[in-house]
MDTraj code that builds the backbone (N, CA, C; nanometers):
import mdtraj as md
import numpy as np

residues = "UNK UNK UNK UNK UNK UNK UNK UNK UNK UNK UNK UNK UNK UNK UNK UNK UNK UNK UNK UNK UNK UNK UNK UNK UNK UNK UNK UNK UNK UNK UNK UNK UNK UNK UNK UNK UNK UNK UNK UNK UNK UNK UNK UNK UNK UNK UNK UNK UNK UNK UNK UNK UNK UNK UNK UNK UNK UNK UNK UNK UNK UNK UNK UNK UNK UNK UNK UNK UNK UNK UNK UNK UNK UNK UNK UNK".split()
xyz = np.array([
    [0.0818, -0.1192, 0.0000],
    [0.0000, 0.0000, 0.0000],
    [0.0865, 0.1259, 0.0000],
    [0.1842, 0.0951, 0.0782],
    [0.2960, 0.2384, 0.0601],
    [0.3545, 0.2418, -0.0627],
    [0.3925, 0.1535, -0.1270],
    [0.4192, 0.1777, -0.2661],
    [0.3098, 0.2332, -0.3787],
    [0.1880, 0.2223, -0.3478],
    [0.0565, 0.2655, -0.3912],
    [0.0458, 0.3664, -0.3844],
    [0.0489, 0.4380, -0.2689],
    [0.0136, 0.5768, -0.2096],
    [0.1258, 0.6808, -0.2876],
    [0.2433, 0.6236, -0.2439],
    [0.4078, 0.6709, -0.3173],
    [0.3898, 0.7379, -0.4566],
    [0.3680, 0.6015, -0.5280],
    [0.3119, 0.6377, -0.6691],
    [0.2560, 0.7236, -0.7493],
    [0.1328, 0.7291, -0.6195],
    [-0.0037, 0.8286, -0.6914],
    [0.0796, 0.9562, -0.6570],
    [0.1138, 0.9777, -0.5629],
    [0.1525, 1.0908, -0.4773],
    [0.2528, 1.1570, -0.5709],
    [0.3621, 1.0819, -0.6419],
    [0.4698, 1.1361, -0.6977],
    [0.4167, 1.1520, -0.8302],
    [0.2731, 1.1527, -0.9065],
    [0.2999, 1.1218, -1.0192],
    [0.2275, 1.2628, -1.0485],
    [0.1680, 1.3322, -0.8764],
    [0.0866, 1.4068, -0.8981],
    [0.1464, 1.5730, -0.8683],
    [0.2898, 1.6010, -0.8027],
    [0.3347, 1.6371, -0.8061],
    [0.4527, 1.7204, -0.8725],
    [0.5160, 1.8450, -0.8353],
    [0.6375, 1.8457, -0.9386],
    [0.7890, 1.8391, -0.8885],
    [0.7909, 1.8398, -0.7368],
    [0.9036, 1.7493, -0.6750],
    [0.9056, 1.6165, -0.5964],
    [0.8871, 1.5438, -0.7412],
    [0.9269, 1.3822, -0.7106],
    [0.9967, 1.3243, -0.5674],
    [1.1241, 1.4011, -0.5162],
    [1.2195, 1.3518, -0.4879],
    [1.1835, 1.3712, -0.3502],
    [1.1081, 1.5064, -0.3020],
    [1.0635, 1.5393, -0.1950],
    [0.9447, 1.5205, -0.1122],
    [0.8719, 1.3544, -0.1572],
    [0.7730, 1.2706, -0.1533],
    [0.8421, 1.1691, -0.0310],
    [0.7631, 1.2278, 0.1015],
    [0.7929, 1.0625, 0.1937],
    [0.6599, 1.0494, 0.2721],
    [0.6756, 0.9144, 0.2332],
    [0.5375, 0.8358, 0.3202],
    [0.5986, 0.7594, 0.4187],
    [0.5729, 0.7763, 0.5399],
    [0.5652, 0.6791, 0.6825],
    [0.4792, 0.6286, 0.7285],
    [0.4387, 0.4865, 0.7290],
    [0.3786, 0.4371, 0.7805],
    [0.3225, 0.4763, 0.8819],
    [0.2641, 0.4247, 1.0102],
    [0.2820, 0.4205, 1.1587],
    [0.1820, 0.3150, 1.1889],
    [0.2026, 0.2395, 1.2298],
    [0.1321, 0.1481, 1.2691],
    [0.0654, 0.1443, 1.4170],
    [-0.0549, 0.1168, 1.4250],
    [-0.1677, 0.1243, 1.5579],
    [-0.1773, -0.0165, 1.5957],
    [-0.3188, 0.0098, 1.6769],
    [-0.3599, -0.1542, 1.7414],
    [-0.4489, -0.2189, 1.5638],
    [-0.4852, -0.1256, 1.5558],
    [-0.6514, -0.1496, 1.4210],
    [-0.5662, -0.0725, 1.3114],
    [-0.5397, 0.0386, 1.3180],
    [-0.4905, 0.0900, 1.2357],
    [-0.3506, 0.1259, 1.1895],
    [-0.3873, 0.1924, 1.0060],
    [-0.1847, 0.2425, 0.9872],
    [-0.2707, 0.3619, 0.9417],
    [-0.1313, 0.4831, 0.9804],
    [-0.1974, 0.5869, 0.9136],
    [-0.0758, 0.6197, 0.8795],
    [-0.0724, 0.6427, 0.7332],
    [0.0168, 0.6796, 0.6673],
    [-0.0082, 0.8655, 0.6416],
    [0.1351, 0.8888, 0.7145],
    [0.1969, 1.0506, 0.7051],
    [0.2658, 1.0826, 0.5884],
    [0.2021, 1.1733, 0.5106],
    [0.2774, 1.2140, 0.3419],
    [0.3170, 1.3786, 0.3758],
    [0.4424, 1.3636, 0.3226],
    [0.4472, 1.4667, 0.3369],
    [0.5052, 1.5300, 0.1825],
    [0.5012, 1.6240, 0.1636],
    [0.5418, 1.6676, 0.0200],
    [0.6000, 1.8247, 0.0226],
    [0.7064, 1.8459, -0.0552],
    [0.7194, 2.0134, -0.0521],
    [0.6142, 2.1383, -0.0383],
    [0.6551, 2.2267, 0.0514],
    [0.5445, 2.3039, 0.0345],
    [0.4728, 2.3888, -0.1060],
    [0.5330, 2.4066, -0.1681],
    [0.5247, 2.4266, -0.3520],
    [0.3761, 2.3054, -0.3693],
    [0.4120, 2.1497, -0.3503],
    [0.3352, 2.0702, -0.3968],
    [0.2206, 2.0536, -0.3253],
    [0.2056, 2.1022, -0.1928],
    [0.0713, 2.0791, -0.1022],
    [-0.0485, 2.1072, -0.1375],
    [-0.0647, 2.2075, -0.2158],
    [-0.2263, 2.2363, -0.3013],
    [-0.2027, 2.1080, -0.4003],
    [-0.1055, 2.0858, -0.4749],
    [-0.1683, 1.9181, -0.5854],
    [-0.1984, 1.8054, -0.5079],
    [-0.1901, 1.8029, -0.3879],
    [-0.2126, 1.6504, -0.3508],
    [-0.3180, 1.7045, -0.2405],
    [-0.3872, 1.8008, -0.2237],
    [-0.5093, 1.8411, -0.1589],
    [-0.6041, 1.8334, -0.2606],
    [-0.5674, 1.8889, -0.3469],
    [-0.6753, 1.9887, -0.4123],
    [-0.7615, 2.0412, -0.4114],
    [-0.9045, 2.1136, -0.4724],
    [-0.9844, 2.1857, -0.4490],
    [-1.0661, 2.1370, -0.3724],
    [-1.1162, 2.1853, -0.2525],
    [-1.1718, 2.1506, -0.1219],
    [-1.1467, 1.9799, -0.0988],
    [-0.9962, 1.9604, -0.1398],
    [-0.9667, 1.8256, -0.0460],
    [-1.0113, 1.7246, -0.1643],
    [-1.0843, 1.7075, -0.2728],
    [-1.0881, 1.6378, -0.3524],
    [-1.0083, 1.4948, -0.4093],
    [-0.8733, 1.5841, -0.4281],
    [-0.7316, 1.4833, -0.4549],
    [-0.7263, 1.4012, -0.3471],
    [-0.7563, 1.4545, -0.2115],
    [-0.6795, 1.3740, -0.1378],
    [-0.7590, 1.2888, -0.0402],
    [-0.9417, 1.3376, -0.1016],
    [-1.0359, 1.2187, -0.0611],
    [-1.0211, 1.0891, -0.1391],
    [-0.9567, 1.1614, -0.2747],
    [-0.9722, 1.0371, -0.3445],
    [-0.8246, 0.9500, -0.3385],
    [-0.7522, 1.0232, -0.3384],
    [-0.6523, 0.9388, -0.2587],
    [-0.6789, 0.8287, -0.1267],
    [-0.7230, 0.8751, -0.0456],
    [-0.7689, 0.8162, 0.0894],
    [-0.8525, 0.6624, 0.0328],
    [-0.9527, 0.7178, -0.0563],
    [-1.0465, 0.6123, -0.1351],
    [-1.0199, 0.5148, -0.1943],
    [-0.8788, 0.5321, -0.2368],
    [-0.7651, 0.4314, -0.3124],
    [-0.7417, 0.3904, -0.2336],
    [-0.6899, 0.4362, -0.1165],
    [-0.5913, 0.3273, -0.0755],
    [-0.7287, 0.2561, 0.0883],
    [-0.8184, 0.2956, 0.0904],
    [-0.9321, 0.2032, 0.2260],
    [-0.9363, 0.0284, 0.0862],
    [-1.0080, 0.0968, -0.0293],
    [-1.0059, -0.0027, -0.0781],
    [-0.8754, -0.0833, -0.0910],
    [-0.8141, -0.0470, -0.1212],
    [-0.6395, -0.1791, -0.1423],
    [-0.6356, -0.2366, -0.0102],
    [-0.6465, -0.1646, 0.1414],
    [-0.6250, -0.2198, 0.2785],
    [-0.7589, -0.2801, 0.2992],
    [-0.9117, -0.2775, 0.2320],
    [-1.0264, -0.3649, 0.2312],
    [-0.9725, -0.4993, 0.2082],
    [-0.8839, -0.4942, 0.0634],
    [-0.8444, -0.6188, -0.0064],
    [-0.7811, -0.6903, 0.0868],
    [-0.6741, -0.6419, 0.1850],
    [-0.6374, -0.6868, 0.2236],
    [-0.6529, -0.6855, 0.4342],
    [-0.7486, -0.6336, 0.4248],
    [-0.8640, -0.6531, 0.5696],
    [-0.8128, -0.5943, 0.6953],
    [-0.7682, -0.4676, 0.6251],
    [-0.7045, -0.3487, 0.7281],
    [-0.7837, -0.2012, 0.7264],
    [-0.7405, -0.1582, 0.7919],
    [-0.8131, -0.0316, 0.8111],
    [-0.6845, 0.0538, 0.8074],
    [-0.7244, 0.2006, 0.7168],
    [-0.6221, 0.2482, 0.7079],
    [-0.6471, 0.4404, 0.6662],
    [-0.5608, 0.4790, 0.7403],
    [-0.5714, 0.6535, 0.7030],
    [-0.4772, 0.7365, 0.6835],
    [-0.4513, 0.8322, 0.6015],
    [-0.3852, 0.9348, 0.5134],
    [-0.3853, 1.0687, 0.5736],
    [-0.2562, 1.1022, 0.6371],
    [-0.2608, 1.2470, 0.6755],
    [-0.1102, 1.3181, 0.5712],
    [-0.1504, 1.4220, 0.5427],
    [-0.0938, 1.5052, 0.4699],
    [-0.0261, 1.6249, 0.5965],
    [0.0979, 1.5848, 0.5979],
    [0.1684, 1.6798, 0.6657],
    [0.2830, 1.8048, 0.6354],
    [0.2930, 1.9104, 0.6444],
    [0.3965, 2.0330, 0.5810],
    [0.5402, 2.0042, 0.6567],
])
top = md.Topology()
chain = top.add_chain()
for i, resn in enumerate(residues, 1):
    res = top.add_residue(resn, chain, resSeq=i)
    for name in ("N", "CA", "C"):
        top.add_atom(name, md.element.get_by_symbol(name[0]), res)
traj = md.Trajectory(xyz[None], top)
């Protein structure tokens, strides 16, 4: 799933290099912390949060598949 998230994240951006996802793992949950240059933080939000509901939406389903529960915070 971190390679998933990685992906979308870098493909949506315009500094590739400055893309890190951390896991963190809970009792139930992972919530994966993205963080991205400040330049790139409106593309991986987008307009009222859009990008990054649907981001979130990608990746509940991939951790459904695989019978986890899982959440996306976007950090500066």
């Amino acid at each position: 799933m971190k390679e998933l998230l990685e992906y979308l994240i870098k493909s949506l951006v315009d500094y590739p290099d400055e893309v890190e996802v951390q896991p963190v793992e809970g009792e139930k949950t992972i919530i994966f912390e993205v963080r991205v240059a400040s330049d790139d933080m409106g593309k991986v939000i987008g307009k009222q949060g859009k990008i990054a509901n649907a981001l979130r939406t990608i990746l509940k389903a991939a951790a459904t598949k695989d019978g986890k529960k899982v959440s996306m915070e976007i950090i500066s």
